[in-house]
Backbone as XML, in Angstrom:
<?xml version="1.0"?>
<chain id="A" units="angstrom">
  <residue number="1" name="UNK">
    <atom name="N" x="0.848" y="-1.185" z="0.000"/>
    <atom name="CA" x="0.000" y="0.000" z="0.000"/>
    <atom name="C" x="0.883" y="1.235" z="0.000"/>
  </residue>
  <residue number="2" name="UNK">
    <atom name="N" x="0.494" y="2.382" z="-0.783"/>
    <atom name="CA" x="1.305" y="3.833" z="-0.950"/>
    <atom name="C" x="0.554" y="4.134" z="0.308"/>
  </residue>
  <residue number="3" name="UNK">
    <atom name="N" x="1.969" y="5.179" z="0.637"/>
    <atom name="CA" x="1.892" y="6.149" z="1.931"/>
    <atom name="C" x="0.359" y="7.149" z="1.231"/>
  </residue>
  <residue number="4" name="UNK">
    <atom name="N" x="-0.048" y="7.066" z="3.260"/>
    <atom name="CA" x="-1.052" y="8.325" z="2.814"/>
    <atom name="C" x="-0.835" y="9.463" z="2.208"/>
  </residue>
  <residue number="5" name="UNK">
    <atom name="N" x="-1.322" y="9.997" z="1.524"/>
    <atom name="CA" x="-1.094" y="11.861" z="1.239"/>
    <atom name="C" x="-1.494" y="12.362" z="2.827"/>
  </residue>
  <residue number="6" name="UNK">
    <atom name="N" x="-0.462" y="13.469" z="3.171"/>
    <atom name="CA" x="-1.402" y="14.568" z="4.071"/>
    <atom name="C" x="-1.903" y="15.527" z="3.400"/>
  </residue>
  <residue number="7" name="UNK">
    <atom name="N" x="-3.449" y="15.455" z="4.189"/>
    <atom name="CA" x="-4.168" y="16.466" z="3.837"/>
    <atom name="C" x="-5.171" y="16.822" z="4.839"/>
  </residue>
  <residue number="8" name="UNK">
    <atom name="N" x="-5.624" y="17.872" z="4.295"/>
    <atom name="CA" x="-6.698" y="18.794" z="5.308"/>
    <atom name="C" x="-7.957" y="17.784" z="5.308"/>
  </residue>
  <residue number="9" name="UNK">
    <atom name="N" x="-9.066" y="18.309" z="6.193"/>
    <atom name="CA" x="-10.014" y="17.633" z="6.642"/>
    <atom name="C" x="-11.112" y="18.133" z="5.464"/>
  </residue>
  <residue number="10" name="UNK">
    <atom name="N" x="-10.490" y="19.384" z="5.256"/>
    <atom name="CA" x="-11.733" y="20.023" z="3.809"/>
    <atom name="C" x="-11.332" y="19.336" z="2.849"/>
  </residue>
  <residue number="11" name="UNK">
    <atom name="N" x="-9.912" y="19.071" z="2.565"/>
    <atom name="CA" x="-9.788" y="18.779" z="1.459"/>
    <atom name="C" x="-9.988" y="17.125" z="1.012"/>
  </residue>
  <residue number="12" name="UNK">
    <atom name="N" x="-10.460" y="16.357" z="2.408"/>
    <atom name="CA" x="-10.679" y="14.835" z="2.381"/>
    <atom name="C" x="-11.965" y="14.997" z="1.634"/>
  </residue>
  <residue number="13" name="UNK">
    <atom name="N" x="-12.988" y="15.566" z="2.174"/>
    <atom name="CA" x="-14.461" y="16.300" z="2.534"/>
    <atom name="C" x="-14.553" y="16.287" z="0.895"/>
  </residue>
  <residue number="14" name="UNK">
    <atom name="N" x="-13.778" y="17.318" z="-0.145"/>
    <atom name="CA" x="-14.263" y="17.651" z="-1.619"/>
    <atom name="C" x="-13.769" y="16.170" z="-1.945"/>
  </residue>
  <residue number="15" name="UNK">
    <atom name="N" x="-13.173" y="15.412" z="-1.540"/>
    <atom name="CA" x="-12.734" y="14.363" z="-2.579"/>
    <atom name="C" x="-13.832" y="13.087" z="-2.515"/>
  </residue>
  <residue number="16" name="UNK">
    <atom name="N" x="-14.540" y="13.221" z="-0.774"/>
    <atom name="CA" x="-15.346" y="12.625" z="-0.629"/>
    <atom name="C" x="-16.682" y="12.751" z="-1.269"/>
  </residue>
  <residue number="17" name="UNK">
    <atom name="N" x="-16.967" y="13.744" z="-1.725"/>
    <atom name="CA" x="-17.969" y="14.259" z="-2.314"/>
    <atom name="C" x="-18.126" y="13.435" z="-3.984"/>
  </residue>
  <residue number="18" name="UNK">
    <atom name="N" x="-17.013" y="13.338" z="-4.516"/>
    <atom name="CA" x="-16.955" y="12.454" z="-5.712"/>
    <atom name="C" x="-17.845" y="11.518" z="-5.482"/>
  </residue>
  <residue number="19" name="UNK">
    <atom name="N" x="-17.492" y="10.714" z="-4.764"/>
    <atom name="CA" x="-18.202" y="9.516" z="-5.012"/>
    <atom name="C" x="-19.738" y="8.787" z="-4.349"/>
  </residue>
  <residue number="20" name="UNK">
    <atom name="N" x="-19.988" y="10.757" z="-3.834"/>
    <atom name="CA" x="-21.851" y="10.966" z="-3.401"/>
    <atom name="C" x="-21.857" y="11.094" z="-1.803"/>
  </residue>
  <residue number="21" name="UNK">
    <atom name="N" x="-20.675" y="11.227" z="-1.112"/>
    <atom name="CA" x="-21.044" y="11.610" z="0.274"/>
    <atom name="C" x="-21.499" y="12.997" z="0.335"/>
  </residue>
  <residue number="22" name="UNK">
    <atom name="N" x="-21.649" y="13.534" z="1.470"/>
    <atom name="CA" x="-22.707" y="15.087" z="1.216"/>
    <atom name="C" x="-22.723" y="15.325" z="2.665"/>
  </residue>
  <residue number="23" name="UNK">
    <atom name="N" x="-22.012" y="16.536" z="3.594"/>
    <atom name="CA" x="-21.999" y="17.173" z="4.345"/>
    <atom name="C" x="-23.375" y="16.928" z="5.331"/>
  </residue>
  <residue number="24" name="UNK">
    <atom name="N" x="-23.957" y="16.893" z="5.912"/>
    <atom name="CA" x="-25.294" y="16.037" z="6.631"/>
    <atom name="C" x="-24.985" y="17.615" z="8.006"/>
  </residue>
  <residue number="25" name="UNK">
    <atom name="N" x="-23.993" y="17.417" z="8.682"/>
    <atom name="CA" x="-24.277" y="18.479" z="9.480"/>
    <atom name="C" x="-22.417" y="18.817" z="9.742"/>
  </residue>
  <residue number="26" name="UNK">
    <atom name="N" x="-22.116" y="20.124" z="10.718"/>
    <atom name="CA" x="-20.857" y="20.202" z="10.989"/>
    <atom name="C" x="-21.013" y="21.194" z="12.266"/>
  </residue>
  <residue number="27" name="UNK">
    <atom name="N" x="-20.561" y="20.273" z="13.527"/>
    <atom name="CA" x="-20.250" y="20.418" z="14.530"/>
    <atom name="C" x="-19.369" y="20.644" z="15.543"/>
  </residue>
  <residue number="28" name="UNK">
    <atom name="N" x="-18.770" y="21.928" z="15.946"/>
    <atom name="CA" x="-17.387" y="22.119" z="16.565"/>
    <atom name="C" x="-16.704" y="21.951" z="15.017"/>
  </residue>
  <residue number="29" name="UNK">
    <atom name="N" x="-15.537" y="21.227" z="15.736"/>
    <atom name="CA" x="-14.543" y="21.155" z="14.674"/>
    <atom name="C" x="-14.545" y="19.656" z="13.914"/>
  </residue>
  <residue number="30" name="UNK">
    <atom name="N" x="-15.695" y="18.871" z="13.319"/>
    <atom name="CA" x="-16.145" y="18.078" z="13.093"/>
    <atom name="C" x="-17.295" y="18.175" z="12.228"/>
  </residue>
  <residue number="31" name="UNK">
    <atom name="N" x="-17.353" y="17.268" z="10.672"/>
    <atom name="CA" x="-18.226" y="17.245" z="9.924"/>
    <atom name="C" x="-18.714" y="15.657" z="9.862"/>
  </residue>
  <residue number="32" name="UNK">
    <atom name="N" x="-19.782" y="15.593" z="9.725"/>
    <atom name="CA" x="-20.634" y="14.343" z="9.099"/>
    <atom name="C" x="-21.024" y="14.246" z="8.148"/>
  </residue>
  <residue number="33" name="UNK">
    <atom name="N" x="-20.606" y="13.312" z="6.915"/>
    <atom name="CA" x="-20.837" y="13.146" z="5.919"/>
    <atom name="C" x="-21.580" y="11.688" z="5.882"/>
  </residue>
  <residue number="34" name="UNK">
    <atom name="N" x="-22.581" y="11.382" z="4.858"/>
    <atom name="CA" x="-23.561" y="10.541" z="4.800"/>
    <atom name="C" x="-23.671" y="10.517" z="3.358"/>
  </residue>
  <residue number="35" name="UNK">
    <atom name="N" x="-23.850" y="9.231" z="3.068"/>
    <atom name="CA" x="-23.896" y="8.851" z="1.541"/>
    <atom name="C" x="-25.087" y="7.216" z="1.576"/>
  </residue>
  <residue number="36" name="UNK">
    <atom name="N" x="-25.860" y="7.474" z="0.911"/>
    <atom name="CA" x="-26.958" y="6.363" z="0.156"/>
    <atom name="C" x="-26.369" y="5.264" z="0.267"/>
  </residue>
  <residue number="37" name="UNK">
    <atom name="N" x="-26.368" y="4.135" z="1.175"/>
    <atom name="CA" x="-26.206" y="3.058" z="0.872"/>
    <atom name="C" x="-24.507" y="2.681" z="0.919"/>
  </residue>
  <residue number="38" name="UNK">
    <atom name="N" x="-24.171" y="3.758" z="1.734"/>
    <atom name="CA" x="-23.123" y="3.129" z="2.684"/>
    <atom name="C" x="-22.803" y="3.834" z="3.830"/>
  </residue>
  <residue number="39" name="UNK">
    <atom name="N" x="-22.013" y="3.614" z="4.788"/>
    <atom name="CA" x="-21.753" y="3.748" z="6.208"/>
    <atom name="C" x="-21.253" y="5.783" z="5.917"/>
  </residue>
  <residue number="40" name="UNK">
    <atom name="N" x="-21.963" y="6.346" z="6.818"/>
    <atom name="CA" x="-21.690" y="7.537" z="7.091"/>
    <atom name="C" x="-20.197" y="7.688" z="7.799"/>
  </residue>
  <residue number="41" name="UNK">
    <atom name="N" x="-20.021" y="8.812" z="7.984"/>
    <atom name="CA" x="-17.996" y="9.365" z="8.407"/>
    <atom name="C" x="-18.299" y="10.042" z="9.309"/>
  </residue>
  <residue number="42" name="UNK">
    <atom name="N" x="-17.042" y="10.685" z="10.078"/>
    <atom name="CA" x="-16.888" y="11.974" z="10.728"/>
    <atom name="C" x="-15.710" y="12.473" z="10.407"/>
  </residue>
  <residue number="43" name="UNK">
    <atom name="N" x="-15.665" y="13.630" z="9.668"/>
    <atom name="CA" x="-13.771" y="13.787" z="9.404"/>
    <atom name="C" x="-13.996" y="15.001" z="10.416"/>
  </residue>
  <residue number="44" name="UNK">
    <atom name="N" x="-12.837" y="15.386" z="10.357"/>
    <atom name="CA" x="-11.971" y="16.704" z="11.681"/>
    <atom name="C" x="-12.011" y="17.365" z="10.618"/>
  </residue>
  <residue number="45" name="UNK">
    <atom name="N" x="-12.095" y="18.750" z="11.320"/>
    <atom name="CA" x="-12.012" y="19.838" z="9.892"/>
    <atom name="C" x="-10.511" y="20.139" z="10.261"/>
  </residue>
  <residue number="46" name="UNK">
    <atom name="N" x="-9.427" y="19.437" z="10.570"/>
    <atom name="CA" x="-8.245" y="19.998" z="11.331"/>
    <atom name="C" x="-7.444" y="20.591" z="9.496"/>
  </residue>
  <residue number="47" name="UNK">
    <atom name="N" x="-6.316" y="20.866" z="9.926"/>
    <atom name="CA" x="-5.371" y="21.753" z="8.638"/>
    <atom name="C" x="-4.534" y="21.069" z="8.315"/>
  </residue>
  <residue number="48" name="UNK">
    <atom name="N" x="-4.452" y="19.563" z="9.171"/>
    <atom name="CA" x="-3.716" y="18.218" z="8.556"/>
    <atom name="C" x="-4.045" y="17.095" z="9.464"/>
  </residue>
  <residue number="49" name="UNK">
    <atom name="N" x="-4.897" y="15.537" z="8.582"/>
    <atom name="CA" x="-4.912" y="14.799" z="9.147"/>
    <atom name="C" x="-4.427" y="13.990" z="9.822"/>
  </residue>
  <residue number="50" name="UNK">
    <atom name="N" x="-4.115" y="13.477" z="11.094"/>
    <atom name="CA" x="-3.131" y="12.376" z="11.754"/>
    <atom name="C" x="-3.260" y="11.162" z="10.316"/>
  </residue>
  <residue number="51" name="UNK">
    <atom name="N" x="-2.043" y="10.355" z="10.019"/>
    <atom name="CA" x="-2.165" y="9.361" z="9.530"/>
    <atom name="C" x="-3.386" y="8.286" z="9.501"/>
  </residue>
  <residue number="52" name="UNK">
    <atom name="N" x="-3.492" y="7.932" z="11.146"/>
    <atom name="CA" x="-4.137" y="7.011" z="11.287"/>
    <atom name="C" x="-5.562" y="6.899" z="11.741"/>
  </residue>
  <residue number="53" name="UNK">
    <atom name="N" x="-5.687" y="8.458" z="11.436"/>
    <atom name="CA" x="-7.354" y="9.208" z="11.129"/>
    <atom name="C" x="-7.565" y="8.628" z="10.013"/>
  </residue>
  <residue number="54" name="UNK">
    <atom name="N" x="-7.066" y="9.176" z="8.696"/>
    <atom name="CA" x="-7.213" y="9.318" z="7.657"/>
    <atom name="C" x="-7.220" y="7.650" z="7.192"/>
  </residue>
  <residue number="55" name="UNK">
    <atom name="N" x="-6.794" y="6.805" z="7.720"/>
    <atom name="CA" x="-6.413" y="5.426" z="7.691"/>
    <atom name="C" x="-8.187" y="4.918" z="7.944"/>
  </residue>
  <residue number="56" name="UNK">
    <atom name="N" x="-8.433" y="5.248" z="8.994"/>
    <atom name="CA" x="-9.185" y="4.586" z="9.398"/>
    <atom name="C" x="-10.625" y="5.069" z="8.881"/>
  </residue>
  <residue number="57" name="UNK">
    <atom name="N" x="-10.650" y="6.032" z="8.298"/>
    <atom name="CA" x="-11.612" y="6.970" z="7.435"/>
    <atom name="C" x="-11.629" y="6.221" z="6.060"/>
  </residue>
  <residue number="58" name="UNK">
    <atom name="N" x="-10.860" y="6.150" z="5.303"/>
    <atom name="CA" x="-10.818" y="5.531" z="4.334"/>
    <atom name="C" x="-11.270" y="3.718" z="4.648"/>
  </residue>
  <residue number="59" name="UNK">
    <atom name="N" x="-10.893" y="3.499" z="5.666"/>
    <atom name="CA" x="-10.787" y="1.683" z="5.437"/>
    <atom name="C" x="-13.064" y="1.714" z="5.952"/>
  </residue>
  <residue number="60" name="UNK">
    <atom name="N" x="-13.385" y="2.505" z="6.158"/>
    <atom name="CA" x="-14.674" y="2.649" z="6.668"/>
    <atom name="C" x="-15.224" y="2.996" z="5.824"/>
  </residue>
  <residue number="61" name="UNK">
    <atom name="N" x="-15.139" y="3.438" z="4.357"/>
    <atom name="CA" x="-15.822" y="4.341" z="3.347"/>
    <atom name="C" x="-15.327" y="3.491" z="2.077"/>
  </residue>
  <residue number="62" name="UNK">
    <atom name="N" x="-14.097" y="2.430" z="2.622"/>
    <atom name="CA" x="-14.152" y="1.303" z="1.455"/>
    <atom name="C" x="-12.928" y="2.209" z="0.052"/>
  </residue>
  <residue number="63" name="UNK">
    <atom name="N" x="-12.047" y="2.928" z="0.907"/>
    <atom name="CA" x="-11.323" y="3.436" z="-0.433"/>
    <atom name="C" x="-9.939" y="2.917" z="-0.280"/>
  </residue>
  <residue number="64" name="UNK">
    <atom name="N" x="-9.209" y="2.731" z="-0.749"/>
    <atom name="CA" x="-7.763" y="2.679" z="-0.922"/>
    <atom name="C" x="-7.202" y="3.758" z="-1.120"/>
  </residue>
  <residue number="65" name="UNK">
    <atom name="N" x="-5.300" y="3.898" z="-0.620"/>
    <atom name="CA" x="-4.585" y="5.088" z="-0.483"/>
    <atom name="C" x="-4.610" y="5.419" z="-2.203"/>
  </residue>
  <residue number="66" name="UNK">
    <atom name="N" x="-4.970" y="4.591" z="-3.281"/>
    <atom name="CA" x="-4.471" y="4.798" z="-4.569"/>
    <atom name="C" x="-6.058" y="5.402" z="-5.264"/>
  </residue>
  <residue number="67" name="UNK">
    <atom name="N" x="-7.208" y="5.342" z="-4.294"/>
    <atom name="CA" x="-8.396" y="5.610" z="-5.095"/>
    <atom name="C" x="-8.251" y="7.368" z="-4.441"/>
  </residue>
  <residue number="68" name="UNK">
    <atom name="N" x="-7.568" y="7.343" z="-3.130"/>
    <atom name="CA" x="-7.563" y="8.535" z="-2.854"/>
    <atom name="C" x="-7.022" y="9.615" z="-3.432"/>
  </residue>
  <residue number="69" name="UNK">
    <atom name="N" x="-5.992" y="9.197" z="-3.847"/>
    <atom name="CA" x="-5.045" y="10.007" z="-5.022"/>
    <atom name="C" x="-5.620" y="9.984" z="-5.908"/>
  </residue>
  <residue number="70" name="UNK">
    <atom name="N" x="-6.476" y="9.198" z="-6.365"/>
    <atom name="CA" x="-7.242" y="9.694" z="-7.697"/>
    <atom name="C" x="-8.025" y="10.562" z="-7.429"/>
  </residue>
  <residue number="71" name="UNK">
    <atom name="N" x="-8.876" y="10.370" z="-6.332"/>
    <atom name="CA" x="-10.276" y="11.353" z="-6.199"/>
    <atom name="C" x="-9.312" y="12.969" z="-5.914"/>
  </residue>
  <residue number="72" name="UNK">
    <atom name="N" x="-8.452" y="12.965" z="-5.244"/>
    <atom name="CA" x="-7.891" y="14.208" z="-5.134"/>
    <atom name="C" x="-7.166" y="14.449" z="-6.258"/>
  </residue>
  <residue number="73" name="UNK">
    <atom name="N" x="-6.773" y="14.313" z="-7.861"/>
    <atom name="CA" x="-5.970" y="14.615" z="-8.955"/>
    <atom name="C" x="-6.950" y="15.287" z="-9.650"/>
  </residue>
  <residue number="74" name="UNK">
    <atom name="N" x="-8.501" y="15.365" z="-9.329"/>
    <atom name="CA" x="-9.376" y="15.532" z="-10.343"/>
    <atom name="C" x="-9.827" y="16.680" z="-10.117"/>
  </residue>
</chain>
């Protein structure tokens, strides 16, 4: 598996949006995203994700470090 990218919590948020998640509410420093017919998130709106945030965000939403780099190239 390729190393994570670091990135912001907004910028997880637009990439998540590709593939139909959608902002649901945003609380403190915390958003909920919810998508049709699969498991909802919580990302940090922080200005860089811990690794093993972002790890565990992805392995819950079913993406790989290589689908992530795609959704963020576009």
């Amino acid at each position: 598996m390729r190393r994570l990218p670091v990135i912001s919590g907004r910028e997880l948020i637009q990439a998540l949006r590709q593939p139909g998640y959608e902002v649901s509410r945003i609380r403190g420093s915390h958003a909920r995203l919810v998508c049709s017919g699969r498991p909802s998130v919580t990302v940090p709106l922080h200005d860089e994700l811990d690794r093993g945030t972002l790890s565990a965000i992805l392995k819950r939403v079913g993406l790989s470090a290589s689908e992530l780099r795609e959704l963020l190239s576009r």
